[in-house]
C-alpha positions, 0 to 999 in steps of 0.5 A: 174389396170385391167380396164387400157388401154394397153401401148405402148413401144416407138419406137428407136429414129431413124429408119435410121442412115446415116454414112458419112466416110470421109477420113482423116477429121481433126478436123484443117478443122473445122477453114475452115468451119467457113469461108466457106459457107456450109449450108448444114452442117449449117442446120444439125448441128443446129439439133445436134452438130459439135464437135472434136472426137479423134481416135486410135492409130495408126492413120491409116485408117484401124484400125480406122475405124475398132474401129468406127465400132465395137466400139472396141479397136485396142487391141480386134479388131485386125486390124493392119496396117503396122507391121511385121508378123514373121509367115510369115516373111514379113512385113504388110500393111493395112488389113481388118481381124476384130476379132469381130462384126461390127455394119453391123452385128449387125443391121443384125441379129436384123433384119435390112437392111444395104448399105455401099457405098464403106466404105470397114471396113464392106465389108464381114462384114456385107455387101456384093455384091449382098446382098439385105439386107446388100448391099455393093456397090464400085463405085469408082470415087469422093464423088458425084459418091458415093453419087450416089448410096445412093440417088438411094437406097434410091429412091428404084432404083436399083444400081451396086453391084458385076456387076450386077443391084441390088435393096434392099429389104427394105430402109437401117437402117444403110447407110454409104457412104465413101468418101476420097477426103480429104485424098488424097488431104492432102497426095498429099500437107499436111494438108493445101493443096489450094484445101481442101476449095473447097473440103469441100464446095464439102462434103457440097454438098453432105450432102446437096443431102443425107438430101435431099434424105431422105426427098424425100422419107418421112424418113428425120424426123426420120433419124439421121447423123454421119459424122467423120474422122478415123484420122486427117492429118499433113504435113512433108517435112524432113525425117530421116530413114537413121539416125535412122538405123545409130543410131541403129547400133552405138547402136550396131544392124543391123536395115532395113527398110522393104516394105509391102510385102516384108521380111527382109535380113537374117542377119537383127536384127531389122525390121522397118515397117513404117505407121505414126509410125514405128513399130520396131521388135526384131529378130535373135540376137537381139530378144534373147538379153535381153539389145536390146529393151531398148538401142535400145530405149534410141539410138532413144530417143536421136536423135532431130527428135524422138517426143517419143518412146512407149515401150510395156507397153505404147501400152498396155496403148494406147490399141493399137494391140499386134501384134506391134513390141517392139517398136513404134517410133513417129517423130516429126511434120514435119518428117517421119521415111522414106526418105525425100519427094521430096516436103510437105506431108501428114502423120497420124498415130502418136498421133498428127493426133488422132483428127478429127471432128464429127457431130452428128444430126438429129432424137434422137440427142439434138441439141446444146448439143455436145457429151463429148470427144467422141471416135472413140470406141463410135461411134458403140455403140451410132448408136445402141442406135438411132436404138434401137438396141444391140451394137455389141457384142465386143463393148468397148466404151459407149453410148454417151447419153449426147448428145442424146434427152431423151426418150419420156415418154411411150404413150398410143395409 
C-alpha cells in the first residue's frame, strides 16, 4: 500500500452554473417550442433535458424564486407576497426579506464569485452593487440589454454596478440573468398573447449568445445551464370581488378589500389582500368570534366562481407562509378575486399557474435523462451539488441526482 501513487479527488462536475430567471415561463410554452425554430434551446437541451418543474404556493414572484434560491419552503423562508401585516396594519405586497441563506451566499462563503443581472431574490443576499465578488447588476431594459452584461463579464470587461464601472475579480461560479418578457407579456393579454412566439424565439437568441459566451472564454465544457420559471400564467376576463364581499356579509361580516400599502376602514372585520389568491384575515370581531372562520368558509365555498377555499391546515400541508390570513381563496380559472378587467389578463398566484418549464444541461448533467417532479426547493440544492458545494444551510429540497452524470471514478495523476 505504501508503494502506491497518491489519488487525486475528482473535481465538482461544473466549475460555473448559469442561472437563466425567466419570469413567468409556463410550462403551456413548452407546446410553442415544438413549433417554433430554437436551436439554441435544441442544442443544449440535447446536453440535458427540458422538462416541467412545479412551484410554490402562492404562485407569485417573490416567494418563488425566493424557494428557488434557497431551496427552501414558503413556510421556513418566509417571504410572502400580498397578505396583510396586523403589526403594522397595512396590507403587503411583494417584499424581499429571506429568513435563510440564498445560494449566492453559499457559493460565497465556500469561496466562489457570483453575478446576478438583475435576478433581485439575491440582491443583498449574496450579492451587491460594487462587490467584485458577489457582483449584482440592474440594467433594466429587455432580455438582450441583460444579457449584456453576463457576455461582458464573462468577456472580463467591466459592467455598471451602483453607477460606476466594475470589473470582477474572477469569472463567477454562479451567473444568473433575469428576464420578464414573458411575464409582461402574459399580464398585459393572458397566457397566449400573439407575441410570446416571438418572445420565445427572442430567450433562444439569448441562450444562444450566453453558450456562446462561455465558449469565448474557454469555460463552455465545464459550465452547466438552468433555465426555469418562478410560475406559470393563466388568462381571466370576469372578476367577482363584489360578490364575495356581499357573500360575506350575508354571512354576517363586514369584509373590505385592501391595496398594498394601504390599512383597512376601523370597523372592517374581514381584511382581503388579493395576489392570485386572496388571502383573508380575522379582525376586531370577527377574529374573537370562534364561528367566523368556518362560515365565512362555506359562504365563499358556495359561491359558482370559487375553485377552493384553504383553511390553516391545508397552508400548512402546502407549506406555504404562516403569515397568510385564516383563509386563502383560489378562483376558478378565468376569474380574479378583484374586478372584472377591462380586457384578458393574466393572473398566477393559485395552484393552476404552479408549472412551469425546466432545463437542465450542460457540464455533470446526463443527457436524455429528465429530472423526476423536480421542484422549485430542488433547484438550489442540485446547483450546489454541480459546484461541489454545500446547499445552502436552510435548504429543504433534494439532489436531483437522477438526472445528473454519475461521478468519475477517482484518477490518478
Amino acid at each position: 500500500m505504501g508503494d502506491m501513487e497518491p489519488v487525486a479527488a475528482p473535481g465538482p462536475p461544473a466549475d460555473h452554473v448559469v442561472l437563466v430567471a425567466l419570469d413567468g415561463f409556463d410550462a403551456g410554452y413548452l407546446d410553442l417550442l415544438d413549433d417554433l425554430p430554437t436551436p439554441h434551446l435544441d442544442a443544449l437541451v440535447r446536453r440535458g433535458s427540458l422538462t416541467t418543474g412545479t412551484g410554490v404556493m402562492p404562485s407569485i414572484t417573490n416567494p418563488s424564486w425566493t424557494s428557488i434560491a434557497t431551496g427552501a419552503w414558503p413556510d421556513r423562508h418566509l417571504n410572502t407576497a400580498f397578505w396583510y401585516d396586523p403589526a403594522t396594519g397595512t396590507a403587503r405586497g411583494q417584499q424581499r426579506d429571506i429568513a435563510v441563506p440564498t445560494i449566492a451566499e453559499a457559493v460565497r462563503e465556500q469561496g466562489g464569485t457570483v453575478l446576478s443581472v438583475q435576478w433581485s431574490v439575491v440582491q443583498d443576499h449574496g450579492t451587491a452593487f460594487g462587490d467584485a465578488d458577489g457582483l449584482y447588476t440592474q440594467p433594466g431594459g429587455d432580455c438582450a440589454r441583460r444579457v449584456d452584461d453576463a457576455v461582458a463579464v464573462l468577456r472580463g470587461d467591466p459592467v455598471r454596478s451602483g453607477g460606476r464601472p466594475v470589473r470582477m475579480a474572477r469569472l463567477p461560479r454562479l451567473l444568473a440573468v433575469y428576464c420578464d418578457t414573458l411575464d409582461a407579456l402574459g399580464h398585459a393579454g393572458g397566457d397566449r398573447h400573439p407575441q410570446i412566439p416571438a418572445a420565445l424565439r427572442t430567450i433562444d437568441t439569448q441562450v444562444g449568445r450566453l453558450v456562446a459566451a462561455t465558449k469565448d472564454a474557454g469555460i463552455a465544457g465545464r459550465t452547466a445551464f438552468v433555465l426555469l420559471g418562478d410560475h406559470g400564467m393563466t388568462t381571466f376576463d370576469r372578476g367577482f370581488g363584489r360578490a364575495a364581499r356581499a357573500a360575506i356579509r350575508r354571512a354576517g361580516y363586514r369584509a373590505e378589500i385592501v391595496r398594498p400599502g394601504a390599512s383597512p376602514r376601523r370597523r372592517t372585520e374581514v381584511v382581503i389582500v388579493v395576489g392570485g389568491v386572496a388571502s383573508l384575515h380575522l379582525v376586531g370581531h370577527a377574529a374573537d368570534d370562534p364561528a367566523a372562520t368556518g362560515t365565512i368558509r362555506r359562504a365563499l365555498e358556495a359561491l359558482p366562481q370559487v375553485r377552493a377555499v384553504f383553511g390553516k391546515e391545508d397552508q400548512t400541508r402546502m407549506r406555504m407562509s404562516p403569515r397568510f390570513g385564516e383563509l386563502v381563496v383560489e378562483p376558478e380559472p378565468g376569474w380574479s378575486f378583484g374586478p372584472t378587467p377591462r380586457r384578458p389578463a393574466g393572473r398566477h398566484g393559485a395552484t393552476t399557474e404552479l408549472e412551469v418549464a425546466f432545463a437542465l444541461a450542460g457540464a455533470g448533467v446526463a443527457p436524455g435523462r429528465p429530472p423526476s417532479g423536480p421542484r422549485h426547493v430542488d433547484v438550489a440544492p442540485t446547483v450546489a451539488a454541480l459546484l461541489g458545494i454545500d446547499p445552502p444551510a436552510g435548504a429543504q429540497g433534494r439532489v436531483l441526482t437522477e438526472a445528473l452524470a454519475a461521478p468519475q471514478g477517482l484518477s490518478r495523476p
